[in-house]
GUVO-915118 format. One record per residue (C-alpha): residue number from 1; residue in one letter; x, y, z. Coordinates in steps of 0.25 Angstrom, whole numbers, plus 5000, padded with zeros to 4 digits. Last residue first. Layout:
# GUVO-915118
ZAMI    n  res    xx    yy    zz
ZAMI  NUM    a     X     Y     Z
...
***
This chain:
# GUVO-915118
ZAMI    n  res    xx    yy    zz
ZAMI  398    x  4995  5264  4925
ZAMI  397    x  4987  5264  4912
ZAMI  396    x  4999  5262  4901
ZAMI  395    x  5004  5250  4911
ZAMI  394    x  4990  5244  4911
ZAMI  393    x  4988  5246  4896
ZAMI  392    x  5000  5238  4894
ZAMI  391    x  4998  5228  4904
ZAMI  390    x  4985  5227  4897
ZAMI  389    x  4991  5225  4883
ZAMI  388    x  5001  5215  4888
ZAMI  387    x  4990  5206  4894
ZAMI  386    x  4981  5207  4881
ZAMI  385    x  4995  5202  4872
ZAMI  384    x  4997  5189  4881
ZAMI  383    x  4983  5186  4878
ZAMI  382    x  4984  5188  4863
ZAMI  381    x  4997  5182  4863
ZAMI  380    x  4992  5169  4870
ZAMI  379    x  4980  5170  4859
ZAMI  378    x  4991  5171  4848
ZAMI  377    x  4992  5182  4839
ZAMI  376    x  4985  5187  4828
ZAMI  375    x  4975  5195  4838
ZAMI  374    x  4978  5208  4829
ZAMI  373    x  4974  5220  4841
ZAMI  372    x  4972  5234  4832
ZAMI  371    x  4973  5246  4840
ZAMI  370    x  4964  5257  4841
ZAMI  369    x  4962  5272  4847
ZAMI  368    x  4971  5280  4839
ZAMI  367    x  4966  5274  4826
ZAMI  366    x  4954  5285  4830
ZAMI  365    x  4951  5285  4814
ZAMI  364    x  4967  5284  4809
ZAMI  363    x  4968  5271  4803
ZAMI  362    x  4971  5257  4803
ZAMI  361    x  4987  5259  4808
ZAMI  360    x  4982  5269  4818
ZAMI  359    x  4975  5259  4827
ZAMI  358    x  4986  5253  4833
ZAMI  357    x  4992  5239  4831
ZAMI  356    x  4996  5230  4844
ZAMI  355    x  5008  5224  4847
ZAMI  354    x  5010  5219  4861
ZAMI  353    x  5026  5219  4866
ZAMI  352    x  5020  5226  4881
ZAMI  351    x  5028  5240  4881
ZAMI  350    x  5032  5242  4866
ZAMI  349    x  5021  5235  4858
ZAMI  348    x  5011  5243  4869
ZAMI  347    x  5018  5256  4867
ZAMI  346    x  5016  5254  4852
ZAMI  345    x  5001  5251  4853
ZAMI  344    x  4999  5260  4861
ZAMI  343    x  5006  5272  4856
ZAMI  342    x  4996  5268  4841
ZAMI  341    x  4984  5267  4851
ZAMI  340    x  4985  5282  4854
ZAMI  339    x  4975  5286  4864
ZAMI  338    x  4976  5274  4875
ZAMI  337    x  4968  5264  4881
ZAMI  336    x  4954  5268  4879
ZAMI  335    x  4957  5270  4866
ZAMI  334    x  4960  5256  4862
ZAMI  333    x  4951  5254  4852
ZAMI  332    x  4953  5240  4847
ZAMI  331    x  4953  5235  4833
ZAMI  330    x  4955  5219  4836
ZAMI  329    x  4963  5211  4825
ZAMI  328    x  4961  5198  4819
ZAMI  327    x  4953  5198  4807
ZAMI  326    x  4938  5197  4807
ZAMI  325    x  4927  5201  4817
ZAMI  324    x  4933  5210  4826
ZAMI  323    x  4925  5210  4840
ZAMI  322    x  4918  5223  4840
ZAMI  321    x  4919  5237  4852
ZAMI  320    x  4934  5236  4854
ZAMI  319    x  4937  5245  4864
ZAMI  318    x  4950  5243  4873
ZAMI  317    x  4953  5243  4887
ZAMI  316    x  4960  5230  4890
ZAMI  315    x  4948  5222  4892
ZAMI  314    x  4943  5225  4878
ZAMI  313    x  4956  5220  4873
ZAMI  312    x  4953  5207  4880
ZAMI  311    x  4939  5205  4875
ZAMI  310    x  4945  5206  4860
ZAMI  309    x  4958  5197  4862
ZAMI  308    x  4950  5184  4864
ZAMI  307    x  4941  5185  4855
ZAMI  306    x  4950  5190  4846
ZAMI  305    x  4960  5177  4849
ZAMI  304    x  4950  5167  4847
ZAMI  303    x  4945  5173  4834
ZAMI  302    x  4957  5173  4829
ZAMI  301    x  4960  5158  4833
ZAMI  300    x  4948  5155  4827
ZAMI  299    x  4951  5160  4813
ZAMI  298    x  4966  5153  4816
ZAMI  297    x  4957  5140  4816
ZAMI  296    x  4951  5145  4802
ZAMI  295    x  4963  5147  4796
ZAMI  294    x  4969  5133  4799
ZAMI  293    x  4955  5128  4793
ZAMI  292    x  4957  5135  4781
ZAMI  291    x  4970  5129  4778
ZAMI  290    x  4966  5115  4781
ZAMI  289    x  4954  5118  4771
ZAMI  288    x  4964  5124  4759
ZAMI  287    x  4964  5137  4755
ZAMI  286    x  4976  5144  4761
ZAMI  285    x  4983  5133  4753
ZAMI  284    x  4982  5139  4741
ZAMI  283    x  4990  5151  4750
ZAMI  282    x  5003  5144  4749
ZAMI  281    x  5003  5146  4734
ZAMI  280    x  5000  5159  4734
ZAMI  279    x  5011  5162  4745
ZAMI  278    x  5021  5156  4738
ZAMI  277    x  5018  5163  4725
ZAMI  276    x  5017  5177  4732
ZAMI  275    x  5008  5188  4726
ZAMI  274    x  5011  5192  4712
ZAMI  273    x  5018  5201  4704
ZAMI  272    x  5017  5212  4715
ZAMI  271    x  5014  5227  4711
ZAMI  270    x  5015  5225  4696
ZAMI  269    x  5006  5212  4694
ZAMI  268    x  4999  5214  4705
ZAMI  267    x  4993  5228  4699
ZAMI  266    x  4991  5222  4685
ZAMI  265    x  4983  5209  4692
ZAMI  264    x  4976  5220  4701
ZAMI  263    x  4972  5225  4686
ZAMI  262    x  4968  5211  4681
ZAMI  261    x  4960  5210  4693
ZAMI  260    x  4951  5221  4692
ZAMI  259    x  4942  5216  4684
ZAMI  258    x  4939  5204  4691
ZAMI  257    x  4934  5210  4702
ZAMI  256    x  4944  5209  4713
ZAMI  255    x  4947  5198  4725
ZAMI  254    x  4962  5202  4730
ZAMI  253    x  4973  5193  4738
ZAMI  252    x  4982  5189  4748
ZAMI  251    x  4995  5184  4750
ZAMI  250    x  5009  5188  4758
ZAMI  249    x  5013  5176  4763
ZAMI  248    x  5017  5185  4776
ZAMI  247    x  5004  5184  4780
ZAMI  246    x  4998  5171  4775
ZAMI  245    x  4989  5168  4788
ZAMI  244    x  4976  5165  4779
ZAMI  243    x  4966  5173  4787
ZAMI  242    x  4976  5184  4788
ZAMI  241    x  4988  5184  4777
ZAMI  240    x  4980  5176  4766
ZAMI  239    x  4975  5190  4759
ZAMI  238    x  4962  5197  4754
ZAMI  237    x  4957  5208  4746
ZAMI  236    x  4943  5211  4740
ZAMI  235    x  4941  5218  4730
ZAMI  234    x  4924  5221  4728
ZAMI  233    x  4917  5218  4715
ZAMI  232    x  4910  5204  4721
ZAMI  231    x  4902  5214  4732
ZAMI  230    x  4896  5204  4743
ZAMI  229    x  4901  5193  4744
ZAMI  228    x  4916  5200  4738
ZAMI  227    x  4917  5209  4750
ZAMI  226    x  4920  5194  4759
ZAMI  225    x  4910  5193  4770
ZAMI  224    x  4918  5190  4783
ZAMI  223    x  4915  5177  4791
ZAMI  222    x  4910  5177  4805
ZAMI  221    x  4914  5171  4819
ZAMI  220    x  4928  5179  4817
ZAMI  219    x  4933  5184  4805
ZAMI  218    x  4947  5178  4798
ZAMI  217    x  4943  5174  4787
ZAMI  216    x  4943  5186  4781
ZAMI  215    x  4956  5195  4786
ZAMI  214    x  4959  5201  4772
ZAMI  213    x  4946  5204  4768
ZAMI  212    x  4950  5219  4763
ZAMI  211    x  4938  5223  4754
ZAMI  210    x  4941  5233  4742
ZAMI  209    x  4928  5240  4737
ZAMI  208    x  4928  5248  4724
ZAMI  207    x  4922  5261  4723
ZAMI  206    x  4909  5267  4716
ZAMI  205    x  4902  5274  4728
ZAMI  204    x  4890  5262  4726
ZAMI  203    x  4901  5254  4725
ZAMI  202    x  4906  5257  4739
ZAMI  201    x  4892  5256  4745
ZAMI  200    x  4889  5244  4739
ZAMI  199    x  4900  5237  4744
ZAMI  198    x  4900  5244  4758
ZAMI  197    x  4885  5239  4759
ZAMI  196    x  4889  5223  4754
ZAMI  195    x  4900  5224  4764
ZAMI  194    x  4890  5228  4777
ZAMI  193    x  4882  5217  4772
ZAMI  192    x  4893  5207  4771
ZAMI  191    x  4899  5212  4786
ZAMI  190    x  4911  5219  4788
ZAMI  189    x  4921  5211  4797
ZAMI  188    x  4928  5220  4807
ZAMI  187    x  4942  5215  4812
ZAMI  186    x  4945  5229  4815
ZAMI  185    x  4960  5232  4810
ZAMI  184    x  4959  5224  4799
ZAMI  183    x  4944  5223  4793
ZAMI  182    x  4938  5208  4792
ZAMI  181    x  4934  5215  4782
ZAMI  180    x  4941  5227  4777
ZAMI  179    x  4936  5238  4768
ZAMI  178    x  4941  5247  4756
ZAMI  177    x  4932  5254  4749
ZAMI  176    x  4933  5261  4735
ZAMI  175    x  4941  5272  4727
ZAMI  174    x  4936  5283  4737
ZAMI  173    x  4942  5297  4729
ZAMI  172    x  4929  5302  4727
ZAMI  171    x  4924  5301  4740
ZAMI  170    x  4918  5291  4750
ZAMI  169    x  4920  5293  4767
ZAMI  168    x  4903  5294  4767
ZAMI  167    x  4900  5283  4758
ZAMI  166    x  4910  5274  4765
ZAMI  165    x  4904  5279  4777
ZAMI  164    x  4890  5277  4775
ZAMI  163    x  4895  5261  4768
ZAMI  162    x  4899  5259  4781
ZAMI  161    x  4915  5257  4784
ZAMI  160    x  4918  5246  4796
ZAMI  159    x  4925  5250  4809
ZAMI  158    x  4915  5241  4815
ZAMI  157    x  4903  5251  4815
ZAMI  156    x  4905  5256  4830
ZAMI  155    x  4919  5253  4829
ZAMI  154    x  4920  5264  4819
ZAMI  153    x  4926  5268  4804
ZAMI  152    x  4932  5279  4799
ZAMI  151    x  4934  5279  4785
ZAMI  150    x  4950  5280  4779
ZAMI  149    x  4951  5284  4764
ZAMI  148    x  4964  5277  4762
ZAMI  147    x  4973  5282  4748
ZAMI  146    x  4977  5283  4734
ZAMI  145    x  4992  5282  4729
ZAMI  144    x  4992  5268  4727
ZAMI  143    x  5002  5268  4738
ZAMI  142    x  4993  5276  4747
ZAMI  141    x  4981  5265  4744
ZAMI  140    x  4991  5254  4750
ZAMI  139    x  4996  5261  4762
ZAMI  138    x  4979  5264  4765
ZAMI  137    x  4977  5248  4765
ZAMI  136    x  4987  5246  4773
ZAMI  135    x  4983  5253  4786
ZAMI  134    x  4971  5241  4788
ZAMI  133    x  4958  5250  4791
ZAMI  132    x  4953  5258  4802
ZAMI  131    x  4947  5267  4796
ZAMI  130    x  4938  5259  4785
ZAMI  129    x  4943  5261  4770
ZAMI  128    x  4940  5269  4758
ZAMI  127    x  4950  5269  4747
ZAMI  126    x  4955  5282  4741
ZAMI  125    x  4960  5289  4728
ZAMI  124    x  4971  5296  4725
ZAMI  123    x  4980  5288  4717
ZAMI  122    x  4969  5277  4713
ZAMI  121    x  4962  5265  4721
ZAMI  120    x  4959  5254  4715
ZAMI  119    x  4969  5243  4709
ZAMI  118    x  4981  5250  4716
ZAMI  117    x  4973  5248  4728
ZAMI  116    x  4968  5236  4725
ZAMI  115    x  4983  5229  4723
ZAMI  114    x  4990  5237  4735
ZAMI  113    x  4978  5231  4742
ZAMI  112    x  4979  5216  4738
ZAMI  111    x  4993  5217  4739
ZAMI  110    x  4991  5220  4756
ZAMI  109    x  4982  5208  4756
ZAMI  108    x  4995  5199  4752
ZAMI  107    x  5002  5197  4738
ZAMI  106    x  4991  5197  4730
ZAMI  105    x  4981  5185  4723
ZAMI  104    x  4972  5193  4717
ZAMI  103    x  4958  5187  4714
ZAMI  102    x  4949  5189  4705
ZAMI  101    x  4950  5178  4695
ZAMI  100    x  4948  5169  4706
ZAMI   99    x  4933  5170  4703
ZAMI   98    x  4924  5170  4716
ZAMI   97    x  4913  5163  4718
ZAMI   96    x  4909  5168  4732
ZAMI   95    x  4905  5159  4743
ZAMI   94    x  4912  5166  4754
ZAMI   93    x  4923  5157  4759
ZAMI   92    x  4922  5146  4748
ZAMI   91    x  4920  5154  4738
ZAMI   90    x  4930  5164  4742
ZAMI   89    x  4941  5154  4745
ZAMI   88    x  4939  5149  4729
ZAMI   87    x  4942  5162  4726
ZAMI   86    x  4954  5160  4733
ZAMI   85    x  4959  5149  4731
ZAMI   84    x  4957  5153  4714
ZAMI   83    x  4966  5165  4717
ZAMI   82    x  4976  5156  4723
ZAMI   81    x  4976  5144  4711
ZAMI   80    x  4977  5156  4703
ZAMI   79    x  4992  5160  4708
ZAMI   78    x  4989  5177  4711
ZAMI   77    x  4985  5189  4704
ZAMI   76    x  4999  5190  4700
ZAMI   75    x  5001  5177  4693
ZAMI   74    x  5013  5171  4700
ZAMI   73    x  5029  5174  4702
ZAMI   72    x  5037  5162  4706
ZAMI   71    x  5037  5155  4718
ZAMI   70    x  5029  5143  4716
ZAMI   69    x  5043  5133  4717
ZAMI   68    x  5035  5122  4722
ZAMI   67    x  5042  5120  4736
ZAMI   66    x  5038  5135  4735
ZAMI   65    x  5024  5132  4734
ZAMI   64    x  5023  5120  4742
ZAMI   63    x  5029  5128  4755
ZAMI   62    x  5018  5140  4752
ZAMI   61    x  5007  5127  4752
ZAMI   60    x  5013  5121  4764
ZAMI   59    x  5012  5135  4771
ZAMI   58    x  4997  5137  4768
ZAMI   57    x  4994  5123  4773
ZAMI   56    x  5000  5126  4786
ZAMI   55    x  4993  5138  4788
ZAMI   54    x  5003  5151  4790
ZAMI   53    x  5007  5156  4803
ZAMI   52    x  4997  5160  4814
ZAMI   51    x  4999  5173  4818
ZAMI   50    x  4989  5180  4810
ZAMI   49    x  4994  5193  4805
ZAMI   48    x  4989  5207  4807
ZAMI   47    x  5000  5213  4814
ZAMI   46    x  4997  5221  4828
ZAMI   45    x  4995  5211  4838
ZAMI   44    x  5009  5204  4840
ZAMI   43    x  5014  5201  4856
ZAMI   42    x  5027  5206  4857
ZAMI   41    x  5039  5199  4866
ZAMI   40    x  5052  5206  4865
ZAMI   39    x  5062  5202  4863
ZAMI   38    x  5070  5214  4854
ZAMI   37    x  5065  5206  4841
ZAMI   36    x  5051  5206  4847
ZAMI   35    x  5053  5219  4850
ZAMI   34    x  5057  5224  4835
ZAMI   33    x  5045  5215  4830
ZAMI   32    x  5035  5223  4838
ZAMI   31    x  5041  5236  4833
ZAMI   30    x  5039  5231  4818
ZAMI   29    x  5024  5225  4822
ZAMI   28    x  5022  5239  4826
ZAMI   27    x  5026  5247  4814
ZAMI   26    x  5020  5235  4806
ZAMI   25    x  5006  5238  4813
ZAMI   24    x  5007  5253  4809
ZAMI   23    x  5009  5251  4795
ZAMI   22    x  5016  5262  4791
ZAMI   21    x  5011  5273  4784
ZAMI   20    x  5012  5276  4769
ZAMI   19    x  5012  5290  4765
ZAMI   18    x  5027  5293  4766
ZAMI   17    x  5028  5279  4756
ZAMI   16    x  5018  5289  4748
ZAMI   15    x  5027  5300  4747
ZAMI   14    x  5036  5292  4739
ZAMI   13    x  5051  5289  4746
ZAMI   12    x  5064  5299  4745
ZAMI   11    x  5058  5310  4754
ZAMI   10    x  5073  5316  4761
ZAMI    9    x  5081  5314  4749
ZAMI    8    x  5072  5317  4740
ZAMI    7    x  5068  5330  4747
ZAMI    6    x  5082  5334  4749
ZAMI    5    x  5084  5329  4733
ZAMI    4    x  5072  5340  4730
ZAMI    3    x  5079  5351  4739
ZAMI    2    x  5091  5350  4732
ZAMI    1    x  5105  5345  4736
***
């Protein structure tokens, strides 16, 4: 046998498979479902998925469309009656008169990046983004080839990026600027004027700007400026799995220039056909006032539970120095309890059936001190979850 088949033998996958990490919060969620499976009793805070099934209306609609027989391949930018939905979403949400030509329909928020990073970024290249920041988003650049440039970013200024410190992180391989808001893991809404600087900043440095508004409608006594209200050349990407409740639908999609869209159209074309019929068709309904008011009361019932978990992980120990503005998770630095949040958070799934995300999945500035709480869960779990984490704390302190 010669050294190069050893090699092969030993190394048979693309380096870049080596290159990809695991997402830490499926690594958990995996261990979580092997105890349930055991029996045991777990208490879910670590996946970002709302616990309310689908709307009504949004499951009378996926029913009608395969009682049509409307599951055959469509356009690949999406069914036309979607994309005009959604523009028509946009006017109505944020008064902007926006042509449904520029939407991309995609299959989930996770397609909109594969697509905009094939779209934007280069071998080699890199896409500025906050530290923390939603782990995917680096998986996706590194299988373009190209990859994260991570900037620190404080509680003292909200986790958010600054237009100083996009300047100051900015090099010659910087592609553009990718932002989050409501930002996943730190529920931080950026403000429209803080928008409108980053905007500037970013073209004035000649990049493109992606903004992640994924978990818009979901922000708390406030609504979120969309990117586009303040910059109409920014991409903005989008999905029906949070404020919608469409996870496993699989749906989301992309606001470009108009120039761009006939490449994304290229790029969907090859990478996925199209998004799913069923799903497209289900999500018309997404629309509709009934719909929208379900939403809202699950709105109020995310609020209800932050408020109620963020006092009560302050009582256990834990510094969280804003109340989270959008989403549905708590960034809490937990540094007073432990030194390594990841042995926490695994110890704690282990010893009390409570699972909880560590800080390292978003990052790697002081990730050690953090852990991500998702309040998607019931209020009775929420409480039930508070008393197993103190007992937990208890028994680690005595």
């Amino acid at each position: 046998m010669t050294e190069s088949s050893v090699e092969k033998q030993t190394t048979p996958w693309a380096q870049r498979v080596a290159d990809i990490q695991s997402f830490k919060v499926m690594d958990l969620l995996r261990r979580a479902k092997e105890l349930e499976a055991s029996g045991r009793d777990v208490i879910h805070m670590e996946i970002g998925e709302p616990d309310f099934s689908t709307a009504e209306p949004i499951v009378r609609a996926g029913q009608q469309a395969l009682a049509d027989g409307l599951t055959q391949y469509t356009p690949a930018l999406g069914i036309q009656p979607l994309r005009q939905a959604i523009a028509s979403f946009y006017r109505q949400r944020y008064d902007l008169d926006l042509d449904p030509a520029r939407v991309v329909v995609t299959p989930g928020g996770s397609g909109a990046l594969l697509l905009l990073s094939a779209l934007l970024v280069d071998p080699g290249k890199t896409l500025m983004m906050a530290d923390p920041a939603y782990p995917c988003n680096r998986q996706f650049l590194r299988l373009v080839e190209a990859r994260a440039k991570l900037v620190p970013t404080e509680p003292d200024n909200g986790f958010c990026l600054t237009p100083n410190a996009v300047r100051s992180a900015w090099d010659k391989s910087c592609a553009g600027l990718l932002l989050a808001s409501p930002a996943n893991p730190t529920g931080v809404v950026i403000a429209e004027a803080d928008l409108r600087a980053l905007c500037d900043t970013v073209r004035e440095l000649g990049g493109h700007l992606l903004v992640d508004e994924i978990y818009h409608g979901l922000s708390y006594g406030m609504e979120a400026p969309s990117v586009l209200q303040v910059d109409d050349d920014a991409f903005v990407l989008n999905s029906f799995s949070k404020y919608f409740g469409m996870t496993g639908w699989r749906l989301g999609w992309v606001v470009a220039p108009q120039a761009a869209v006939p490449e994304l159209e290229k790029l969907a074309q090859n990478l996925y056909i199209s998004a799913p019929s069923v799903a497209q068709y289900a999500a018309l309904a997404c629309f509709e006032a009934d719909t929208l008011a379900i939403l809202e009361q699950r709105r109020a019932s995310f609020a209800e539970r932050r408020d109620y978990l963020l006092p009560a992980l302050r009582e256990l120990g834990m510094h969280i120095p804003f109340a989270p503005q959008g989403a549905f998770y708590i960034y809490a630095d937990a540094s007073a309890l432990t030194d390594d949040t990841f042995r926490f958070c695994f110890d704690l799934l282990e010893a009390e059936g409570v699972a909880i995300t560590p800080g390292l999945d978003f990052g790697s500035h002081h990730a050690e001190r953090y852990i991500r709480f998702a309040y998607t869960t019931s209020m009775t779990n929420l409480q039930r979850a508070v008393e197993r984490i103190r007992r937990f704390i208890g028994g680690c302190q005595a």
